[in-house]
C-alpha positions in Angstrom: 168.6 88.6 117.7 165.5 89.8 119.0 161.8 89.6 118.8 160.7 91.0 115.7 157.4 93.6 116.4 153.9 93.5 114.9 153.1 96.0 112.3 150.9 97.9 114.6 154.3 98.7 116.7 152.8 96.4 119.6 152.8 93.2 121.4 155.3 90.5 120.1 155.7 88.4 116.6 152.5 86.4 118.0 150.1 89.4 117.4 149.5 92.3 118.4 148.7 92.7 122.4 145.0 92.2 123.3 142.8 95.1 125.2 140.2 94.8 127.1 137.0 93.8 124.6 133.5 94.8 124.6 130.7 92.4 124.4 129.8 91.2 120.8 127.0 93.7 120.5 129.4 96.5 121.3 127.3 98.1 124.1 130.5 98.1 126.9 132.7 95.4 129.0 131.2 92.4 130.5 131.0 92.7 134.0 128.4 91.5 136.6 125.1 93.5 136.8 125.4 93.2 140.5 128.0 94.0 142.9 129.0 90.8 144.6 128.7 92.3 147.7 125.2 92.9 147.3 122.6 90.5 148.1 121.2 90.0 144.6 124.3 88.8 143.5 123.7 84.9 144.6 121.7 82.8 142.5 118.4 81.1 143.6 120.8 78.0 144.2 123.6 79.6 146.1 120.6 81.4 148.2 119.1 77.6 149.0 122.4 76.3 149.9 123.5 78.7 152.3 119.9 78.4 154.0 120.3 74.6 154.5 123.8 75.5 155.9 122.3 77.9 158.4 119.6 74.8 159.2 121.9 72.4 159.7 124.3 73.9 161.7 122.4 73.7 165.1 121.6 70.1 164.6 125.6 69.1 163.8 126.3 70.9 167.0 123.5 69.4 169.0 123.9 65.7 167.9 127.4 65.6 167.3 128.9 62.4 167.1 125.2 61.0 166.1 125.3 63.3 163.3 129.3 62.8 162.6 128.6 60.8 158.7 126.1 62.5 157.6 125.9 63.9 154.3 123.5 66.8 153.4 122.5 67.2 149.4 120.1 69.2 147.1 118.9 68.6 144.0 116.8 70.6 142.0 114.0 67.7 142.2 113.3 64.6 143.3 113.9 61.8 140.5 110.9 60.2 138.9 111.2 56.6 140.7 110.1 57.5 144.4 110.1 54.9 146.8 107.8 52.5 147.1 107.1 53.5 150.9 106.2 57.2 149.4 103.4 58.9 148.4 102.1 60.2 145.0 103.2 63.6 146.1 106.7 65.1 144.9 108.6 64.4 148.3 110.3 67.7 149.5 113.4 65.6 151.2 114.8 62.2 151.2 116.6 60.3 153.9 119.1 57.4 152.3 120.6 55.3 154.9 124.0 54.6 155.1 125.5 51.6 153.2 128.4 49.8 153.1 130.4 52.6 150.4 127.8 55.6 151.2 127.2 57.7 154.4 123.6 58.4 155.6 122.3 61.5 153.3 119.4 63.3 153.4 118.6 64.8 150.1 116.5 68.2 149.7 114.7 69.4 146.4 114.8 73.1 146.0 112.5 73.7 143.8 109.6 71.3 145.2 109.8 73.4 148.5 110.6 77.1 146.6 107.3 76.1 145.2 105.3 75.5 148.2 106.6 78.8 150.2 106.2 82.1 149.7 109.1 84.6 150.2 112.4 83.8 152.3 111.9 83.2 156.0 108.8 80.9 154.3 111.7 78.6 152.9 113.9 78.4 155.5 111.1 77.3 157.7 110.0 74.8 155.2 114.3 73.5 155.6 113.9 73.4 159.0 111.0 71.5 158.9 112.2 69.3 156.6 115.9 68.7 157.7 113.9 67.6 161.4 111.7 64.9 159.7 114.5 63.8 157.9 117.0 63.9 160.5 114.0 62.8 162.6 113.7 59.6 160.2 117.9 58.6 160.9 117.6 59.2 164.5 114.2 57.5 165.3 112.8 60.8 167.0 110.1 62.8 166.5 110.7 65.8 164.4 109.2 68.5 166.9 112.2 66.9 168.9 114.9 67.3 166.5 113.9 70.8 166.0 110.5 72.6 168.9 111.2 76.0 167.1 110.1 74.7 163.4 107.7 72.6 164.8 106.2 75.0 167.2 106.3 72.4 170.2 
């Protein structure tokens, strides 16, 4: 015994077999606007992320073993308790030391320092900058140290 078929004369006793749809408007198929191999595919987010990735890099390879916990965040800002050691200003990174169930993290807001710089190579200079105080902070070196190029030393 087989598989009765739908009135329509397609797809199985369930219903008939689904095409493509449009969007609920009508106007065409969803689909991205952007190609993703184009670079206005990314989001602001995904941008951010791969520019800390770039900026870290050098200093996991340089430090190595020093560096061999550590755990690099973002967040989109900094959360409304800062440390009592901080000042009134919203903090652009954050340097948690290690405890006994946590690794050492350093912790960048995105949009604090999309805020202050203008245009790309403006923000990953402002990473740079603040990936070497922070990891400046953890190593007990000074950040022009860490990193002479984003320091200008």
């Amino acid at each position: 015994m087989g598989i009765p078929s739908s009135p329509m004369g397609r797809g199985s006793a369930l219903g008939p077999a689904r095409r493509p749809r449009r969007d609920r408007h009508g106007r065409g198929f969803r689909h991205d606007l952007i190609p993703p191999h184009l670079p206005g595919h990314l989001s602001r987010r995904a941008l951010f992320d791969e520019t800390v990735l770039e900026a870290i890099r050098p200093h996991l390879e340089r430090f190595g073993r020093r560096l061999e916990h550590l755990r690099v965040t973002v967040e989109e800002v900094p959360s409304t308790d800062p440390a009592p050691w901080e000042d009134e200003l919203v903090p652009l990174g954050r340097f948690v030391a290690a405890d006994r169930f946590d690794p050492p993290t350093i912790v960048l807001y995105r949009r604090p320092i999309e805020t202050r710089a203008q245009g790309a190579a403006e923000i990953a200079m402002m990473v740079r900058q603040v990936l070497a105080e922070q990891i400046g902070a953890m190593l007990s070196l000074d950040p022009g140290d860490v990193d002479p190029e984003a320091w200008g030393s």
